[in-house]
KELUM-73264 format. One record per residue (C-alpha): residue number from 1; chain; x negated, z, y. Coordinates in nm, 4 decimals. Layout:
BEGIN
NUM/A/X/Z/Y
...
! end
This chain:
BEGIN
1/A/3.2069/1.5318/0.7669
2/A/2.8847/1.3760/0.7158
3/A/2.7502/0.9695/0.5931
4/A/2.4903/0.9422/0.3336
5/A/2.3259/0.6475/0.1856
6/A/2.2305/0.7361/-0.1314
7/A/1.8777/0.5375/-0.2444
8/A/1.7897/0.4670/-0.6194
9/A/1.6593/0.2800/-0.8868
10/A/1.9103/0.0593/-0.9833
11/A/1.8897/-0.0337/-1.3848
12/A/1.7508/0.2627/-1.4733
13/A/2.0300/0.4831/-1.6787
14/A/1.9448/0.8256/-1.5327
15/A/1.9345/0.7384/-1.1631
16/A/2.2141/0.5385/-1.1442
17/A/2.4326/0.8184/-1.3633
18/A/2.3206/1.0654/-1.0836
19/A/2.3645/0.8345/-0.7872
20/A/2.7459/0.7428/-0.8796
21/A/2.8166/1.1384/-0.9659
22/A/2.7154/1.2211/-0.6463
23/A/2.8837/0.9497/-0.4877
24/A/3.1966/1.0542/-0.6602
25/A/3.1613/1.4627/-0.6059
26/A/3.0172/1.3998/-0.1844
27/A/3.3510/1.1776/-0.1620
28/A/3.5686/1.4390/-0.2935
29/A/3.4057/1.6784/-0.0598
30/A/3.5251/1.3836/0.2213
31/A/3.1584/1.3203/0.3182
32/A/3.1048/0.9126/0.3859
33/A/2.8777/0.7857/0.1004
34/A/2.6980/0.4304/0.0710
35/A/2.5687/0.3497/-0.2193
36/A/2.4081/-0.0112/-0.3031
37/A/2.5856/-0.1361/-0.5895
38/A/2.7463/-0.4535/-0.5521
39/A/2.6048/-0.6247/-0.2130
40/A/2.5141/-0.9688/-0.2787
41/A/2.1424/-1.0532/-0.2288
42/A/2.1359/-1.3082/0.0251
43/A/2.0072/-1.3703/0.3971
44/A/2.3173/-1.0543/0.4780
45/A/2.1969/-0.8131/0.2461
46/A/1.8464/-0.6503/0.4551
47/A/2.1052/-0.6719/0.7479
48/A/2.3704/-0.4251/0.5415
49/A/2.1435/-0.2409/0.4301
50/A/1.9717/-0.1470/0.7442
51/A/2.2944/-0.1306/0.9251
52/A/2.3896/0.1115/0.6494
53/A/2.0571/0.3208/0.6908
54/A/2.1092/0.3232/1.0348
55/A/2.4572/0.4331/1.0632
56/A/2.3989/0.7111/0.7833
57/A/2.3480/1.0998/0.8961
58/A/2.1750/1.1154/0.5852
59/A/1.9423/0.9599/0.3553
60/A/1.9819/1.1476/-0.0322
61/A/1.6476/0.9607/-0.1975
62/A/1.6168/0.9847/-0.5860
63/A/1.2573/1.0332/-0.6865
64/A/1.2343/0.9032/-1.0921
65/A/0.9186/0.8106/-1.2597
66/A/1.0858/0.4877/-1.1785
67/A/1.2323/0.4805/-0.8603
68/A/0.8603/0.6150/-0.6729
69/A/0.6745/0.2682/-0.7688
70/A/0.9865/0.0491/-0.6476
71/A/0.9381/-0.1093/-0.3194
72/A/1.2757/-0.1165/-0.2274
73/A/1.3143/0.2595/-0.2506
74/A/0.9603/0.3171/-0.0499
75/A/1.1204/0.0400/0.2171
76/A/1.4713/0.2646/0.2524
77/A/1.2951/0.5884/0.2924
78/A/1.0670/0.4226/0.5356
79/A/1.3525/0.3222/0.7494
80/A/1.5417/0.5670/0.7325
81/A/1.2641/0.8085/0.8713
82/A/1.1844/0.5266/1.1549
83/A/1.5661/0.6244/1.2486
84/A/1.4736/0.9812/1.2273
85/A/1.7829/1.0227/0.9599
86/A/1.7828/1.3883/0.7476
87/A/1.5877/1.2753/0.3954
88/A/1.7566/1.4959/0.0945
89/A/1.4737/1.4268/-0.1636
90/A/1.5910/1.4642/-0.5305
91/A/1.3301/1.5202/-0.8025
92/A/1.5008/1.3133/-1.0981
93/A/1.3233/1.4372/-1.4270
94/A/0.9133/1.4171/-1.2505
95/A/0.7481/1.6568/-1.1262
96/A/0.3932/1.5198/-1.0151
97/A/0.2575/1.4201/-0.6851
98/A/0.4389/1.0984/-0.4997
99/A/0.2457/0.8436/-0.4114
100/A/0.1412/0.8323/-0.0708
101/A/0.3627/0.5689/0.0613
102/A/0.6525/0.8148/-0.0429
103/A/0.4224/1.1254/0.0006
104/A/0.3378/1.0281/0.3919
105/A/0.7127/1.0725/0.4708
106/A/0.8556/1.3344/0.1916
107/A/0.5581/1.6051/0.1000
108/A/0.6791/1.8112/0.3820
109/A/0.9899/1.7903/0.2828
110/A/1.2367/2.0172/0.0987
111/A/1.3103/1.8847/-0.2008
112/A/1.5861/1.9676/-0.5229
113/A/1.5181/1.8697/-0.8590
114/A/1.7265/1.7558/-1.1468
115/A/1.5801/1.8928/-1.5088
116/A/1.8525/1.8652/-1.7190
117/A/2.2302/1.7883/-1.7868
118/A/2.3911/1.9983/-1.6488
119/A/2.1930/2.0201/-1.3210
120/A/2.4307/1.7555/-1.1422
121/A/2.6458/2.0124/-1.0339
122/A/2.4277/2.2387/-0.8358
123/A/2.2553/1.9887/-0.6685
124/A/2.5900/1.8083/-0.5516
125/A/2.6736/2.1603/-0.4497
126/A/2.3603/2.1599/-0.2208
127/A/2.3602/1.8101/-0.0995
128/A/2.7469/1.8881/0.0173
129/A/2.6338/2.2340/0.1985
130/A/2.3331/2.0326/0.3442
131/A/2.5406/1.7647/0.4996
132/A/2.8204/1.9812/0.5854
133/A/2.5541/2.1782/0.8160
134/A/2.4130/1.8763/0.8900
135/A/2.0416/2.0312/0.7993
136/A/1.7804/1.9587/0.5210
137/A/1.7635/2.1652/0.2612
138/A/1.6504/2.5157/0.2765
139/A/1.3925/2.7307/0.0587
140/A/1.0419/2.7346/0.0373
141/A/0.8346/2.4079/0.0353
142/A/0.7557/2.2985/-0.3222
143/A/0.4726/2.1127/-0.4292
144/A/0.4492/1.8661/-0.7217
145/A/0.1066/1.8398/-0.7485
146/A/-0.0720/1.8450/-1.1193
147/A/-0.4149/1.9725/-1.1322
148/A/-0.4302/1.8440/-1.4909
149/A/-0.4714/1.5124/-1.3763
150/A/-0.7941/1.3711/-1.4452
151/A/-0.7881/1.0126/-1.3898
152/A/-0.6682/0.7666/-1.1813
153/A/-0.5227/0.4159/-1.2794
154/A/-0.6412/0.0777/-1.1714
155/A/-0.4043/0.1571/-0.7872
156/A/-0.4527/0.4916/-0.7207
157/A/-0.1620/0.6310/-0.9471
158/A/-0.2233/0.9330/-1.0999
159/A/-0.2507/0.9675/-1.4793
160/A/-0.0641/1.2287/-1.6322
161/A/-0.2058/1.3988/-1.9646
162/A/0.0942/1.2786/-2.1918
163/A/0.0682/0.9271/-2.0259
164/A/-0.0471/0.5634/-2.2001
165/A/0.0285/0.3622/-1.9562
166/A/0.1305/0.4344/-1.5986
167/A/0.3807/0.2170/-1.4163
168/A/0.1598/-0.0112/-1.1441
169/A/0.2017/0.0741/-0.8184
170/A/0.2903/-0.2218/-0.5466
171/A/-0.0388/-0.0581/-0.3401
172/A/-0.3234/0.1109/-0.3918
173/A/-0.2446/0.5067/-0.3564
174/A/-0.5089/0.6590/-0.1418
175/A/-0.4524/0.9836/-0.1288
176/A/-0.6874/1.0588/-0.4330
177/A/-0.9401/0.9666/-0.2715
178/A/-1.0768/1.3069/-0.1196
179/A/-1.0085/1.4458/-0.5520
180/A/-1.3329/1.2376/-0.6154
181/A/-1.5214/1.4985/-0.4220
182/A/-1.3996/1.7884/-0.6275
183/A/-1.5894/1.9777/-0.8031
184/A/-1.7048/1.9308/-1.1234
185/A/-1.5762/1.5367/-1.0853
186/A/-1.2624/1.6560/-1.1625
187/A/-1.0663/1.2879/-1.0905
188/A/-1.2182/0.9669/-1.1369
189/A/-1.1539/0.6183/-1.0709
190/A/-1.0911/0.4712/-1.4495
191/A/-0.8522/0.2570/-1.6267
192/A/-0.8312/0.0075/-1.9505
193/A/-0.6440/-0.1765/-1.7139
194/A/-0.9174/-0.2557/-1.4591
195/A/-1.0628/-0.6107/-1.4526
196/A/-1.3911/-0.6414/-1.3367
197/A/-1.4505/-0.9385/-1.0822
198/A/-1.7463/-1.0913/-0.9806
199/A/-1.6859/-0.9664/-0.6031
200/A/-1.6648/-0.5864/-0.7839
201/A/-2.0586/-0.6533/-0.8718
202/A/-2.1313/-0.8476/-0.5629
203/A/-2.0104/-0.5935/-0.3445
204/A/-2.1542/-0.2576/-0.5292
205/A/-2.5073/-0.4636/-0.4848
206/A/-2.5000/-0.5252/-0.1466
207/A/-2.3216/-0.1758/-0.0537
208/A/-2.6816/0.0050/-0.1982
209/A/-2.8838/-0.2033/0.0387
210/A/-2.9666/-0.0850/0.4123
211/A/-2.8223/-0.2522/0.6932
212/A/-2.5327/-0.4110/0.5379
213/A/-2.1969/-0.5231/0.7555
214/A/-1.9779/-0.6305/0.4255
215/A/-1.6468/-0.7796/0.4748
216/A/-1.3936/-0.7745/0.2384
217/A/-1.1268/-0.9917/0.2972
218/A/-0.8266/-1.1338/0.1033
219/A/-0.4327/-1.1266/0.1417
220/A/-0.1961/-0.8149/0.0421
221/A/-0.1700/-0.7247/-0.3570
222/A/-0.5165/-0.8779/-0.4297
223/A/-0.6805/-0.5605/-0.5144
224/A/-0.8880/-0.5427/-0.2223
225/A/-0.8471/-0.1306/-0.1625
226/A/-0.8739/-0.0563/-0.5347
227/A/-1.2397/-0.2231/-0.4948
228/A/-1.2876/-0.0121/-0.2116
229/A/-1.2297/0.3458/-0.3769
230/A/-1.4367/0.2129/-0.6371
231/A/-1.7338/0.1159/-0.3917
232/A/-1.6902/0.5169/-0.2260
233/A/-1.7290/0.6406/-0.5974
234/A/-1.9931/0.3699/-0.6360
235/A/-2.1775/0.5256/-0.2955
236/A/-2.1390/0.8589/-0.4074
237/A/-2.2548/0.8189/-0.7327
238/A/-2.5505/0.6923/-0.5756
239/A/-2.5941/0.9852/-0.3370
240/A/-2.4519/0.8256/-0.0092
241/A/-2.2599/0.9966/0.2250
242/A/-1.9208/0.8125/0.2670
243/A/-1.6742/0.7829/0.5331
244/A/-1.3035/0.6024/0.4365
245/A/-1.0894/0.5525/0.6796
246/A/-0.7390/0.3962/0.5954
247/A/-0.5891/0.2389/0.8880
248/A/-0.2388/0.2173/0.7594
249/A/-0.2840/0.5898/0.7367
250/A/-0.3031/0.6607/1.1086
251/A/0.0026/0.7832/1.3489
252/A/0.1380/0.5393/1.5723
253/A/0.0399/0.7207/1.9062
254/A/-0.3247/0.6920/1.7220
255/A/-0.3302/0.3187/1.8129
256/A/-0.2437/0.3700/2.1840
257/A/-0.5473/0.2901/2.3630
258/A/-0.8594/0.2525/2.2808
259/A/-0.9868/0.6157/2.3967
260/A/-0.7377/0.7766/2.1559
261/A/-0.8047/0.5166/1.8667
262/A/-1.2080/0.6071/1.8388
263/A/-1.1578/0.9596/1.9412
264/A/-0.9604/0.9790/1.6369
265/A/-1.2098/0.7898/1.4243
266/A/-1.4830/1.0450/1.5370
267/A/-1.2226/1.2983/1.4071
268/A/-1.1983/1.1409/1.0637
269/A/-1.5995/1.1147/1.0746
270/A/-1.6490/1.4949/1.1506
271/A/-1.4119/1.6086/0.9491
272/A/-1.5112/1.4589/0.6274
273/A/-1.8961/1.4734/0.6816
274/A/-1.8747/1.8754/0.8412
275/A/-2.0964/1.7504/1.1113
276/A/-2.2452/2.0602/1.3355
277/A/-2.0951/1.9625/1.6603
278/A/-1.7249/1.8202/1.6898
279/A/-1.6314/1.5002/1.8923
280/A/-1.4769/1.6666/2.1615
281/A/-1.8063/1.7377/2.2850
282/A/-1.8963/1.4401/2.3559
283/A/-1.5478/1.3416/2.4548
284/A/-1.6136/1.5549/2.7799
285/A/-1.9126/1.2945/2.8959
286/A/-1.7892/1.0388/3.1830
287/A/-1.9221/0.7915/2.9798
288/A/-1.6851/0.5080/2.8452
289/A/-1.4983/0.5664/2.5022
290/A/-1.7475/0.3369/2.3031
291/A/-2.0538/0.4954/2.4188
292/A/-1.9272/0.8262/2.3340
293/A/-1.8220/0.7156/1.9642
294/A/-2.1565/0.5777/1.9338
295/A/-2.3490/0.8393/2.0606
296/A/-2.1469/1.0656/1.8664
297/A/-2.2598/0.8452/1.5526
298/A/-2.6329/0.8409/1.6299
299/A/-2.6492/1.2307/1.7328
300/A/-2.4583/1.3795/1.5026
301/A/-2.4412/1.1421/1.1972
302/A/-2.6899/0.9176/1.1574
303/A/-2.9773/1.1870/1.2109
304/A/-2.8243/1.4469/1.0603
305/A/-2.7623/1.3210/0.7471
306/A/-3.0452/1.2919/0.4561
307/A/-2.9070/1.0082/0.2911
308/A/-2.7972/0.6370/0.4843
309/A/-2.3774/0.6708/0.5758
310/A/-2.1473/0.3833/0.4566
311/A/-1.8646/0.3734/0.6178
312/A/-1.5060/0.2210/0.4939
313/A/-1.2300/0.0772/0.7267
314/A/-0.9573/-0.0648/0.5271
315/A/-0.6814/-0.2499/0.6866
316/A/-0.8534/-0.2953/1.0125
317/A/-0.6868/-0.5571/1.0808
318/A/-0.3784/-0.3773/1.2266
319/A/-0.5914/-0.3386/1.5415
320/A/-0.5398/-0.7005/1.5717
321/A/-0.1647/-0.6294/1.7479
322/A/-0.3388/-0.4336/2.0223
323/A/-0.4417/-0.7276/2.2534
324/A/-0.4985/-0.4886/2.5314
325/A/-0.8190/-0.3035/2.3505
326/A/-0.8757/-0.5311/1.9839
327/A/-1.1663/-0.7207/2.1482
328/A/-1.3484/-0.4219/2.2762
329/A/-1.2932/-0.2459/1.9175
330/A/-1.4467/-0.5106/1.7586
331/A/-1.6833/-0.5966/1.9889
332/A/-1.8114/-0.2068/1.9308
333/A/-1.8461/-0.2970/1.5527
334/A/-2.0659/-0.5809/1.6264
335/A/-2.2948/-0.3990/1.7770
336/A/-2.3484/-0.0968/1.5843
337/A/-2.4353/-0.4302/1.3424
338/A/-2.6456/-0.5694/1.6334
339/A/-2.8154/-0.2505/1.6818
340/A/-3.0148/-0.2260/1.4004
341/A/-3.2548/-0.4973/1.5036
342/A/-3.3012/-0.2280/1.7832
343/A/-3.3160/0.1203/1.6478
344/A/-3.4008/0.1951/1.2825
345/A/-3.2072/0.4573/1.2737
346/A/-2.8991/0.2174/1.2457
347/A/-3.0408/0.0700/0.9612
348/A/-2.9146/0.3611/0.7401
349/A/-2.5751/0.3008/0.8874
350/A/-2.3569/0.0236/0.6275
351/A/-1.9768/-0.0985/0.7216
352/A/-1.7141/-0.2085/0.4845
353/A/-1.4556/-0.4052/0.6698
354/A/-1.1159/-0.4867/0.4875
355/A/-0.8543/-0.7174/0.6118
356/A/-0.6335/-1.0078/0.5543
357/A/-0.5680/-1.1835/0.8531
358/A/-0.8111/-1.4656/0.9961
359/A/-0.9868/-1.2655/1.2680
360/A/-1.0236/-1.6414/1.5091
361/A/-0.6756/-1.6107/1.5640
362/A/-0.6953/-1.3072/1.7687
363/A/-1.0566/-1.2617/1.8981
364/A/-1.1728/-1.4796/2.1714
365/A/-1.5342/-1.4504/2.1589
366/A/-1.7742/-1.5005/1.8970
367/A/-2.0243/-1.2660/2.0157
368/A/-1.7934/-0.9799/2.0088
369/A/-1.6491/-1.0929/1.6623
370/A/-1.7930/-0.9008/1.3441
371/A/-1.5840/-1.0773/1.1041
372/A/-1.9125/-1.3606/1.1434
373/A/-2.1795/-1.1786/1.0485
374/A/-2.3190/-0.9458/0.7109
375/A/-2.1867/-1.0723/0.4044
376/A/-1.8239/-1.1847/0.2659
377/A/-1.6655/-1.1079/-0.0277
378/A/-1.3458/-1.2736/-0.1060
379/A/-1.0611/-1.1453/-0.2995
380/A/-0.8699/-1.3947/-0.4476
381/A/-0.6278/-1.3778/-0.7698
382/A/-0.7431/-1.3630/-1.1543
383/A/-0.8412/-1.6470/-1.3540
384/A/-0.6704/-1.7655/-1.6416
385/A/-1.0149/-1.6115/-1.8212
386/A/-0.9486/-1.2351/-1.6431
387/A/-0.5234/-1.2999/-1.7452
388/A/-0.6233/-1.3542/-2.0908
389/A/-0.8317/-1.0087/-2.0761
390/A/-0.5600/-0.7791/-1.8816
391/A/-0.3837/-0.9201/-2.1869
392/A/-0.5788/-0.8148/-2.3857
393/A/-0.6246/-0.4564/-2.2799
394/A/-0.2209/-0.4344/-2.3090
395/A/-0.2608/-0.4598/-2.6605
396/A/-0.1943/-0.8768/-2.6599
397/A/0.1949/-0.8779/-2.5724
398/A/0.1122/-1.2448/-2.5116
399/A/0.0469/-1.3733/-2.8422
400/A/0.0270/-1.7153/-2.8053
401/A/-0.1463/-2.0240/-2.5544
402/A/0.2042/-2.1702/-2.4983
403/A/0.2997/-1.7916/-2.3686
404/A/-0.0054/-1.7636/-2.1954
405/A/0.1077/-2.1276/-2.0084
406/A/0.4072/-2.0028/-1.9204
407/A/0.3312/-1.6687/-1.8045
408/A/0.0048/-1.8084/-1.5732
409/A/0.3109/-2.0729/-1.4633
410/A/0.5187/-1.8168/-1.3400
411/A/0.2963/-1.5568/-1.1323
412/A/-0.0344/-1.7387/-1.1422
413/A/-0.2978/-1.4819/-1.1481
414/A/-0.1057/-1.2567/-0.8778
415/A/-0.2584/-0.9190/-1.0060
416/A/0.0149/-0.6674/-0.9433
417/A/0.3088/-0.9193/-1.0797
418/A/0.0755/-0.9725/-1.3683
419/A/0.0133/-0.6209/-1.4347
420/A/0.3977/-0.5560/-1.3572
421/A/0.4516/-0.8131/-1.6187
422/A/0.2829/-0.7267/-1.8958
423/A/0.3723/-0.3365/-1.8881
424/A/0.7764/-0.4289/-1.8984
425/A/0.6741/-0.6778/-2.1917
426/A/0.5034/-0.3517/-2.3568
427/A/0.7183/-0.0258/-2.2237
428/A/1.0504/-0.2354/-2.2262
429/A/1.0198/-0.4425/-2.5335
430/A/1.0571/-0.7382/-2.3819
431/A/0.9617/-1.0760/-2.5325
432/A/0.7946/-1.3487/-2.3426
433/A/1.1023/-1.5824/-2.2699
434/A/1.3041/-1.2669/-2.2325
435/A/1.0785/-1.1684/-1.9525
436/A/1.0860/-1.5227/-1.7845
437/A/1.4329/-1.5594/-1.7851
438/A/1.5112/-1.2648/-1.6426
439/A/1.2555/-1.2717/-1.3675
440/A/1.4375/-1.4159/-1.0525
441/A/1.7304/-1.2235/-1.1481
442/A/1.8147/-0.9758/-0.9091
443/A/1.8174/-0.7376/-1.1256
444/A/1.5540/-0.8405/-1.3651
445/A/1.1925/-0.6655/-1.3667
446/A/1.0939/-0.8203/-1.0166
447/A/1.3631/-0.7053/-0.8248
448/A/1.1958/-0.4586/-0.6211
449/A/0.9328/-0.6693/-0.5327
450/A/1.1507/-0.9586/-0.4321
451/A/1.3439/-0.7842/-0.2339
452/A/1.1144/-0.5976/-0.0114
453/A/0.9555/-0.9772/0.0351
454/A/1.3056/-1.0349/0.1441
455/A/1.3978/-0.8220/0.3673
456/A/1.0214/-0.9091/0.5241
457/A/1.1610/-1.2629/0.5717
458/A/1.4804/-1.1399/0.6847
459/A/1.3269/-0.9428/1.0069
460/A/1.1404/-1.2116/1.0876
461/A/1.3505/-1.5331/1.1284
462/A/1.0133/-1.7467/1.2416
463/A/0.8549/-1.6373/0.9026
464/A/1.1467/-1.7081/0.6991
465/A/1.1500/-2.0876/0.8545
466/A/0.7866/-2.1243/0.7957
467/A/0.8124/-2.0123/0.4190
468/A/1.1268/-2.2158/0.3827
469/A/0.8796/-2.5312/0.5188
470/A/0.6149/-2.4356/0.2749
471/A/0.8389/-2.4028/-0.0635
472/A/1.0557/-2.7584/0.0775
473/A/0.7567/-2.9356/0.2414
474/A/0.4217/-2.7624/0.1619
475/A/0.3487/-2.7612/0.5307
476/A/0.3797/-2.4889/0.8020
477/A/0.4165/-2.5560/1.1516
478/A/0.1277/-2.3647/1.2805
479/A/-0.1449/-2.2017/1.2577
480/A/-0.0436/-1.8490/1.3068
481/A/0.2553/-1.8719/1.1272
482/A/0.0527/-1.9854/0.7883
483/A/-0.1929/-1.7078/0.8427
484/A/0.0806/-1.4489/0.8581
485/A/0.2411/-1.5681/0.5444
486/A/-0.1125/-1.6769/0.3541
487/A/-0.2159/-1.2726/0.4926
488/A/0.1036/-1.1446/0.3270
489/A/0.0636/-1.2730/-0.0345
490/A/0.3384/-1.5618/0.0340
491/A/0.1480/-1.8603/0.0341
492/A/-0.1619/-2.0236/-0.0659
493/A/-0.3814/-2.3415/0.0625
494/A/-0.6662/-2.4561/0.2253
495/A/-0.4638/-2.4928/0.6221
496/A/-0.1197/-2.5078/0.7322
497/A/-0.0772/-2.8538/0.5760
498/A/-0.1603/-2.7386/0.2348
499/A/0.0539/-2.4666/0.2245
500/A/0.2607/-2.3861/-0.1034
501/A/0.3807/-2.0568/-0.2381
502/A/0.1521/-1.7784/-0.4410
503/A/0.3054/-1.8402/-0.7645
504/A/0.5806/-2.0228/-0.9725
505/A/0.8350/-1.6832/-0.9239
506/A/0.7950/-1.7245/-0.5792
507/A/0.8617/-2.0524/-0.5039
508/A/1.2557/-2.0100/-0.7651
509/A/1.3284/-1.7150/-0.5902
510/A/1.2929/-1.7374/-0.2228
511/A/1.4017/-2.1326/-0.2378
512/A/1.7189/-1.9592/-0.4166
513/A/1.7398/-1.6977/-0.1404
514/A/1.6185/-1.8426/0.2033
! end
């Protein structure tokens, strides 16, 4: 017989009901079935879990309304498909489009789906044939996209018609992104729950102008690719062609040198603008990789198009791993920048950088670097001012300045925790102290969050010492080390020697847990 481990949203009624009747009905059917009730959270628990994953034939994933925005879930799925595992996805009560850090690994998918009591049965009957073949399931694909929706939320999520307020997502769903070219406008970028920074007017400014190199930096969770999809509805709104390219959305053989990297980019480019000729074309020159991207770019972009080109790479710091190519990527950005001194045409050619880590660490030279030149724009977390106003839009759940205190105490102006926090104070009734009490629990309304941060630390013993030094000490031992945990959302400070964690919930929990 077969091993499954079972993932859920633990403290919500309906997914744990299901998860324990299908533990109980695979058993009976003598199939081997994990299922993560009652493992201590500690330095052991990533290591069970993973050991778990990994030892599983099977991965039986139950997609709620609340399990698709937990971390912990999107972490187990993402494992279990790095250990190429069987994923049974079961639809628990939902029926709209997953976000795409679920969506990248289960749209292609068969899939089941739970719509009422009584349904139990017939999908336990179907996970036990599918294991006992040791296959997925069968049938035609489904799809769970809604073409009612209409808006999207502050991330990304989609807004159903019946919905008030949409659970926040941990990260900014892109996969809406190409809905803002439908037709008609069907989808756009709006939400009550969207706080308007100085950097959101900054940026949409300086994206309008020609010539600009913008760079967008800031560490993860601090809204920096929710600005973005608002500057490509800003561009288009303003008649520019635009060009996004999510980095974290690219395969891993993508990244594996430097030929296959910008051939794919040119893909991306040609694809979304329909250009005349495709890259493959030019591919076929003996000229280097870099010249044929750029020549690509002049001939068959830039003056082709009628109106000036902005293009959008988020996350480009992943490209920093790549030692073997980064500096010659980079060094190709610069001077596209470079080369509008040169040719005019450039100058109708703008670039949005996003990242988090400190590009010094990993480029050598200064003339290759374009993280030095245009114009920055820094994310950083809300002020106590911007707090008080994501307050208010939830309807003022914080009624007083001592709450207010104690809340800002706790998660600083983090702006998913905050946003986290006040929808449980709204959708689960929760009062103020309720809410703080509860939130280093490990099952209180952080959980998820915590414990993908966790299991982070856990994989990486180095990073784990370092954040251990920074909650004890307030120092970190080096350079790199403090970057990696400042470029994570961990930490905050000026250098290594300032170092202290994000927020009040961080520095309880992991000083409870490290």
């Amino acid at each position: 017989m077969a091993r499954a481990f079972i993932s859920y949203k633990h403290k919500s009624n309906l997914d744990e009901r299901l998860a324990t009747y299908f533990e109980r009905y695979l058993t009976e059917k003598k199939h081997d079935v994990f299922i993560d009730k009652e493992i201590p959270i500690g330095q052991e628990w990533p290591t069970t879990i993973e050991q778990e994953i990994k030892a599983s034939d099977f991965l039986i994933v139950l997609l709620s309304e609340q399990s698709i925005v937990s971390e912990m879930v999107i972490q187990e799925v993402r494992m279990a498909h790095s250990f190429k595992k069987i994923i049974l996805p079961v639809q628990v009560a939902f029926d709209a489009s997953l976000p795409y850090d679920l969506g990248a690994y289960l749209n292609r998918i068969e899939y089941c789906s739970f719509k009422e009591d009584g349904d139990e049965t017939r999908i336990a009957q179907q996970l036990d044939t599918a294991m006992s073949k040791n296959q997925p399931f069968p049938g035609n694909l489904s799809s769970s996209q809604d073409d009612k929706i209409v808006v999207l939320a502050t991330d990304g999520n989609a807004i159903q018609a019946h919905e008030i307020m949409p659970a926040p997502l941990p990260a900014f769903d892109p996969q809406w992104l190409d809905k803002l070219d439908a037709p008609g406008g069907a989808v756009r970028l709006e939400s009550p729950f969207y706080i308007t920074r100085e950097i959101d007017d900054q940026a949409k400014t300086e994206i309008l102008k020609r010539g600009v190199t913008l760079r967008l930096k800031g560490s993860r969770q601090m809204g920096k690719t929710s600005l973005l999809a608002r500057l490509r509805q800003h561009g288009r709104d303003n008649s520019y062609s635009i060009v996004y390219i999510d980095f974290a959305r690219l395969d891993t053989q993508q990244f594996e040198n430097l030929e296959i990297l910008l051939l794919s980019i040119a893909n991306l480019i040609s694809y979304t603008l329909k250009t005349n000729s495709n890259p493959q074309s030019y591919w076929q020159s003996p000229l280097g990789p870099m010249n044929k991207l750029t020549n690509f770019l002049n001939d068959e972009v830039l003056s082709s198009l009628q109106q000036p080109l902005i293009l959008i790479m988020d996350k480009v710091d992943l490209v920093f791993k790549f030692a073997h190519y980064r500096d010659d990527f980079f060094g190709l950005i610069r001077s596209w920048h470079d080369g509008r001194a040169i040719d005019p045409l450039w100058d109708r050619f703008n670039i949005v950088l996003s990242y988090s880590f400190e590009a010094y660490l990993f480029i050598q030279s200064l003339n290759q670097s374009p993280f030095n030149i245009g114009t920055e724009v820094l994310a950083t977390d809300f002020t106590r001012t911007q707090v008080e106003k994501l307050n208010q839009r939830h309807s003022m759940p914080v009624k007083t300045t001592q709450e207010m205190d104690a809340m800002v105490e706790l998660l600083g102006g983090h702006p998913f925790l905050m946003r986290k926090a006040l929808y449980s104070l709204v959708v689960q009734k929760l009062s103020v102290n309720e809410l703080i009490k509860q939130a280093s629990y490990d099952d209180g309304p952080f959980s998820d969050h915590l414990h993908a941060y966790l299991w982070r630390l856990h994989e990486q013993s180095d990073l784990r010492e370092a954040m251990k030094s920074a909650i004890l000490e307030h120092v970190v031992s080096s350079d790199v080390l403090f970057h990696r945990l400042h470029s994570s959302g961990l930490v905050v400070g000026h250098d290594r020697r300032n170092a202290q964690p994000r927020c009040g919930l961080y520095a309880d929990y992991f000083k409870k847990h490290l």
